[in-house]
N, C-alpha and C positions, 0 to 999 in steps of 0.2 A: 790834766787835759792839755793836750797841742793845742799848737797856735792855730793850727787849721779846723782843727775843729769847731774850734770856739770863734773862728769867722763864719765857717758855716751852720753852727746852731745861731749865730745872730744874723746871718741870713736867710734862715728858712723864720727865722722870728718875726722879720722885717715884711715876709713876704707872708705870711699867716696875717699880720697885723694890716697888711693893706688887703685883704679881702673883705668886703663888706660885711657888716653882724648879722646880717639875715643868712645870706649864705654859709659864713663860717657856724652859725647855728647850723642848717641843716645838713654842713659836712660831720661839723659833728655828731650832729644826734643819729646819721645814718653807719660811722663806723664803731664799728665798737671797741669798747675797752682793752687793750694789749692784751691783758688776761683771760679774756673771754672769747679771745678771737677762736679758738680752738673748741668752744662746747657749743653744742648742738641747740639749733632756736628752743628746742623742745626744754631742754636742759634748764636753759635762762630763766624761761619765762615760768620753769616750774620753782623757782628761788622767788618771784613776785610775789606768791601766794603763800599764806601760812597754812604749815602743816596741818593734817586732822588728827586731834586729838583721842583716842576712844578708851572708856575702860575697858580693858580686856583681859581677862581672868588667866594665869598661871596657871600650869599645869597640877599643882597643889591646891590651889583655889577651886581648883575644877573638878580635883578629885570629892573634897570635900564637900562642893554643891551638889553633888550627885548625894552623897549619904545623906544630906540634909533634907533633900529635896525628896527621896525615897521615904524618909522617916517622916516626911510631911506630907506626902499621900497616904501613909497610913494612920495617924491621928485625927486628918481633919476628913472633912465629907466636901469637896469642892462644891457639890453638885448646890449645895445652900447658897456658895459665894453669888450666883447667876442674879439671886435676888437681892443682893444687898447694893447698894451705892458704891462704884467703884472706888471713890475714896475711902472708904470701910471696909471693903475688900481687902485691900492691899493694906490697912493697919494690921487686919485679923493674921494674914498671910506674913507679914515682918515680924509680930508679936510672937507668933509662934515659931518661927524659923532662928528668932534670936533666942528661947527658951531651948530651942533642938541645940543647937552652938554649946549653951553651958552644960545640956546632960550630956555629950559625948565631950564633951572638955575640948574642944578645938584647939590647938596650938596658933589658930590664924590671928592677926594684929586687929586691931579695931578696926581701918582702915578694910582690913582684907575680907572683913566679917560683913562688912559694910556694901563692899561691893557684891559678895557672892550672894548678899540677900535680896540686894537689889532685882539680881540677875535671876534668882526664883521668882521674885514677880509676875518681871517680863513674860519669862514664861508660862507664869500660872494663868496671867491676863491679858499678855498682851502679844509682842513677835520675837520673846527673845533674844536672842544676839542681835535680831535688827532695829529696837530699840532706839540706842545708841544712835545711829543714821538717821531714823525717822524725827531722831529730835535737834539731828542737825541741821544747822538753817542753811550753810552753804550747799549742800548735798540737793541736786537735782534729777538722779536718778544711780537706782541700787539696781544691782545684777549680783544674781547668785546664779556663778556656774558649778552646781553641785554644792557637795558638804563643806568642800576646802578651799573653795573661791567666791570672793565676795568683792566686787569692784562698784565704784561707784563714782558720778561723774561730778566734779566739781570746779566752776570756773569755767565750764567747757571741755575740760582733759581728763580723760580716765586714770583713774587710782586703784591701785591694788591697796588692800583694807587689812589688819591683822583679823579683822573678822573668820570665825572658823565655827562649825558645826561639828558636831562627836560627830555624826555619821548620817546617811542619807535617812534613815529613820526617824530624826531628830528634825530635819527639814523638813521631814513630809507632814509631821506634826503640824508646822506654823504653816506649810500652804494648807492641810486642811483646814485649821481655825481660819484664815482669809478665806476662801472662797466659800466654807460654811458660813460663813459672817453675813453674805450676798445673796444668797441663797442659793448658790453654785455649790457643784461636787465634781472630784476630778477623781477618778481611777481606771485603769485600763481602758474599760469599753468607750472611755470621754477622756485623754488624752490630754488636752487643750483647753485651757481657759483664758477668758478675757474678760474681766469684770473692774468696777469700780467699788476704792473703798468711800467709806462713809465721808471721809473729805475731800472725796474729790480725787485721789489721786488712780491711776489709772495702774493696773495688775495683770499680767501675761502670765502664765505658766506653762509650762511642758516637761512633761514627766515619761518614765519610760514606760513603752517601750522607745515612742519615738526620739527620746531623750538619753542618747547612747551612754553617756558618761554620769548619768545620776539628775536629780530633778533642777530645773534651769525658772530661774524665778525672776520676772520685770519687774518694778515699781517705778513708774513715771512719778516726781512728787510734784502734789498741785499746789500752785503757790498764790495764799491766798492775797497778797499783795498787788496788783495788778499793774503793770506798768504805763504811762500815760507817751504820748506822744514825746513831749516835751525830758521826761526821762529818758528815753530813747534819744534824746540829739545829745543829753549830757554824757552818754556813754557813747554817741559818736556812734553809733549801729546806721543815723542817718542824718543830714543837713539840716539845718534851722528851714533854708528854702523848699525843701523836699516834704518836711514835716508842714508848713504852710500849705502846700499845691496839694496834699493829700486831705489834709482837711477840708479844704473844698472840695477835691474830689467825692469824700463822703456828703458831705453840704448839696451839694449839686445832685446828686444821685445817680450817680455814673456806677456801671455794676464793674465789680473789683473779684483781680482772681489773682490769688499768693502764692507763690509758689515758691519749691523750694526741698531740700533732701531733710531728713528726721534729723530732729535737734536743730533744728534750724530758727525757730524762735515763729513762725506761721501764727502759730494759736496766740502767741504774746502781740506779733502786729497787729491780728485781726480784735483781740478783746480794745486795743488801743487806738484802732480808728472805729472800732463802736462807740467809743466815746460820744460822737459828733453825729450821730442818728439822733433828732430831735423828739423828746418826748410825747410829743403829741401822735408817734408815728406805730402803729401795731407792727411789732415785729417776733416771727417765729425761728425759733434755733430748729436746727436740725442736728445730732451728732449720733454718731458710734458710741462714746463714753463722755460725758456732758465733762467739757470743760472751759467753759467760757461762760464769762462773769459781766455780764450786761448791767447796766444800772437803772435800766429806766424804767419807766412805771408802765407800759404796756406792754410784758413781753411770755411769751408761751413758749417753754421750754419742753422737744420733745426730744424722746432717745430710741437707739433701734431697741429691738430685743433678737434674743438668738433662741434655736430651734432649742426647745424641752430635750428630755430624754429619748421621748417616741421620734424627734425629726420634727414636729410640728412644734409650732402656734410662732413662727419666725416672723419677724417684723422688720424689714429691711430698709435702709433712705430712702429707696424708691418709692416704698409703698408710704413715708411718710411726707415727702414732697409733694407725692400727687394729693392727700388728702390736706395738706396745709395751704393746697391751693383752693381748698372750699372752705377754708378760713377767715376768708378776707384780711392778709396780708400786705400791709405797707409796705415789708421788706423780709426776703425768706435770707437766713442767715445760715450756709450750710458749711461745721464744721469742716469737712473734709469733703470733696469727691473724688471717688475710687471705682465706682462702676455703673451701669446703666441709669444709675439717677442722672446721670449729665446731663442725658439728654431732655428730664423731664425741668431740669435746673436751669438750662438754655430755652426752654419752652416759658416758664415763668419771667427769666428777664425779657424776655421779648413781649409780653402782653402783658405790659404795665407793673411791674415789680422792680421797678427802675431804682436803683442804689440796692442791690443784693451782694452780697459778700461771700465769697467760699475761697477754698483753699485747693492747691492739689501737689502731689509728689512730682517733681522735676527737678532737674540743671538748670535749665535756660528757660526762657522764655518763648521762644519758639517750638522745644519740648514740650512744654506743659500747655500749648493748643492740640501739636499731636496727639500727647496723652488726651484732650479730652475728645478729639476727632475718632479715636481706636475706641474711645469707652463709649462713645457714640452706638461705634459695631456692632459691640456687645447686645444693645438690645433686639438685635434679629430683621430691624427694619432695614430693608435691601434700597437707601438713599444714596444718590449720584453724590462724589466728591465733594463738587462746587458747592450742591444745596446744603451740605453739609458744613462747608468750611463758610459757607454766605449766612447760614447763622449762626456762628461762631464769630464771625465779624462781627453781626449785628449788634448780639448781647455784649460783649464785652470789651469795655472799653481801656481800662486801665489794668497793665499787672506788674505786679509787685515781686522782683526775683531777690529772694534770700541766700545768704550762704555760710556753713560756720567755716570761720581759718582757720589754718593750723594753729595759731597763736589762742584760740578757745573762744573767741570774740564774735558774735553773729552780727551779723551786717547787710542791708539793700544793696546791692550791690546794683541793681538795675530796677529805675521805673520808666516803662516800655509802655506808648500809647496804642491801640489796634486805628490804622489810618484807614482802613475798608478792604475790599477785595478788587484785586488786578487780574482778571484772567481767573486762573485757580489757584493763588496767590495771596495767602492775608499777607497784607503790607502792616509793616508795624513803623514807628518812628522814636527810639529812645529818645529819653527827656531828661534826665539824669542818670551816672550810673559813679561808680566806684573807681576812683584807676591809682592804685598800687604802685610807690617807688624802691619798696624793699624793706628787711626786717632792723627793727636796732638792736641795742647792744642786751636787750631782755628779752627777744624772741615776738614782741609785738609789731604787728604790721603798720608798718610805714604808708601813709596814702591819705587821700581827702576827696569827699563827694564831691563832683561837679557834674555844671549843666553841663550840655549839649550844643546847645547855641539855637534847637530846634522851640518853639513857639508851639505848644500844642494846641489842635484846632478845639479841644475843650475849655478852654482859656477863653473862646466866644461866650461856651454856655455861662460862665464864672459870670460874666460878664451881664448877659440878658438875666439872670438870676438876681441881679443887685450884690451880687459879693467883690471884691475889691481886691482888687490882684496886682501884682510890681514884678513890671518886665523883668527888671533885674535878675526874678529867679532865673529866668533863662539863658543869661549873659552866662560862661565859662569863666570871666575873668574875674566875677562878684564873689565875695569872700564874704561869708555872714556870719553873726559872733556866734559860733557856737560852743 
């Protein structure tokens, strides 16, 4: 090494070392690694997460589960299994599948025999190939595009799967057992399904013809874990102070509207400030496919239903809103809004249904008033703008904007108070939101919640309510341990 250099690597030494440790941390943790300067955030942050493991059968393993599997349709009578104990089941079906292995003499390993009987199972009881994914815990939604694509979303980031199907015959078998399971059926003249399995998790299909490339299969998985407030500030999705002022929000009973694009975590916020609805209070779910997990002791769970075979006996939100409003409801809890129920939704919070919760598809926060002002349209009634957006101010006062990152992480990104109407104008006045300094050296976003410096005028009600509030959340420069 020169002489020159070695003054200047101990002046750039000198001059690292006189920058303060807070900063010099955050210079560091926002450049990254020399080695990693070149791979893509996507890349990084997919090195965070450990691989998915799956058994997945060889091509010789496969060959031979077919003969096995053939030769096991024709000794046993399945139609018996229906009645037996499904752990008795799958003894009868192992027992005899390892007796089929020794008369054709298998060449396969212990190991190999082990899996391929396994994998008769699945099939004989259960979803086959997707087995495997359904009993994995990281795994929060499977897609099957056709026979030879199986992706599934983990962490937030989509994965291609070695998951594979013999052929679109083979899948159409396991969407028939699921939606026979529900008491749905899908073939040509019904195209379309949308049904729930027995745990909850939620099931799309689409088959062809409208399904150009082979049959296309959802599974949302429900997870019975539910996450609290408080878990959500450990994962940083929101502030210690944000998680406070929401709590009262619910406490208070100010009616809350989430919003936010699919996969966005909606259903997760909304099960997690149900929390803080007081049990003494009758409250009625409303959804499309029930998936919110309430804990309290007065609550009435209802779901739509969709048109029979003939086109009839449909059961839509709207027609179950209007009737859960001769329930005597503390508080109407609606899943989702998507279409003319809005307007009956904005009817309830305004005449004493005060702390009601719903959700809806949007960007922004000022999106998802439009969207519910257009769903408004929908229902046929010819109302002036104003009367329309002046209860739209009325009902609702707090909303909640979600969003997932590129880095897989879902996050509030904005909680937006409605301040009333100006003219034809909802004014709104954010209270906290999100603000981004860039990605590090693993693809994860750089950034931290803060206030606003705005004082919400519902911070009055906190207040005449007897609950106990700290300006501080609304200082900008307050840093709370999260």
């Amino acid at each position: 090494m020169t002489l020159s250099s070695k003054i200047r690597e101990r002046l750039e030494r000198i001059e690292k070392e006189a920058i303060p440790p807070h900063l010099r941390a955050r210079e560091e943790e926002a450049e990254p690694h020399p080695s990693r300067k070149h791979e893509s955030p996507r890349a990084r942050a997919e090195k965070s997460h450990p691989p998915l493991k799956l058994p997945v059968l060889s091509d010789r393993e496969l060959e031979y589960k077919e003969r096995i599997h053939r030769r096991l349709l024709e000794v046993m009578d399945l139609s018996l299994l229906a009645s037996l104990d499904p752990a008795e089941a799958r003894s009868q079906i192992r027992e005899t599948a390892f007796t089929i292995c020794e008369e054709i003499s298998s060449p396969l390993t212990a190991e190999s025999k082990e899996k391929v009987v396994h994998r008769i199972e699945d099939e004989i009881l259960g979803l086959g190939a997707l087995e495997p994914l359904l009993a994995e815990p990281s795994v929060s939604d499977i897609l099957v595009n056709g026979a030879r694509r199986v992706y599934v979303e983990r962490f937030g980031r989509l994965e291609l799967t070695p998951i594979r199907f013999p052929n679109n015959e083979a899948l159409m078998k396991i969407i028939d057992r699921i939606v026979s399971s529900v008491g749905r059926r899908v073939d040509e003249s019904s195209p379309m399904v949308d049904a729930r399995l027995k745990d909850g998790s939620r099931v799309n299909v689409v088959i062809p013809p409208l399904a150009i490339d082979g049959p296309v299969l959802s599974i949302r998985r429900f997870i019975r874990d539910r996450m609290s407030l408080d878990d959500l500030v450990v994962r940083k999705a929101l502030s210690k102070a944000m998680a406070q002022f929401l709590k009262l929000v619910v406490r208070a009973r100010l009616n809350v509207l989430i919003s936010g694009g699919t996969g966005t975590g909606k259903t997760t916020i909304l099960n997690a400030l149900s929390q803080f609805i007081p049990h003494s209070e009758r409250i009625i779910t409303i959804e499309d496919a029930a998936e919110l997990q309430l804990k309290q002791d007065h609550v009435v769970r209802l779901e739509t239903r969709p048109p029979n075979i003939e086109g009839k006996g449909e059961v839509t939100q709207r027609d179950l809103v209007k009737n859960a409003l001769r329930m005597r409801p503390d508080r109407i809890v609606l899943g989702e809004v998507r279409g003319e129920e809005a307007f009956d939704m904005l009817q309830a919070m305004n005449t004493g249904h005060d702390g009601s919760l719903t959700t809806v598809h949007a960007n922004t926060p000022r999106d998802a008033l439009a969207r519910i002002e257009n769903m408004i349209s929908m229902t046929g009634f010819d109302l002036p703008v104003r009367a329309v957006r002046a209860q739209i101010a009325s009902a609702i006062h707090v909303i909640l904007q979600l969003e997932r990152m590129e880095d897989g992480r879902r996050r509030v990104v904005s909680v937006t108070e409605i301040a009333g109407l100006e003219g034809d104008v909802i004014t709104m006045s954010e209270i906290f939101r999100y603000e981004r300094r860039g990605l590090d050296e693993d693809g994860s976003i750089l950034g931290e919640h803060r206030a606003t410096g705005i004082v919400p005028k519902c911070n009055e009600r906190f207040l005449k309510r007897g609950y106990e509030t700290d300006l501080r959340w609304y200082d900008p420069d307050f840093q709370d341990e999260t």
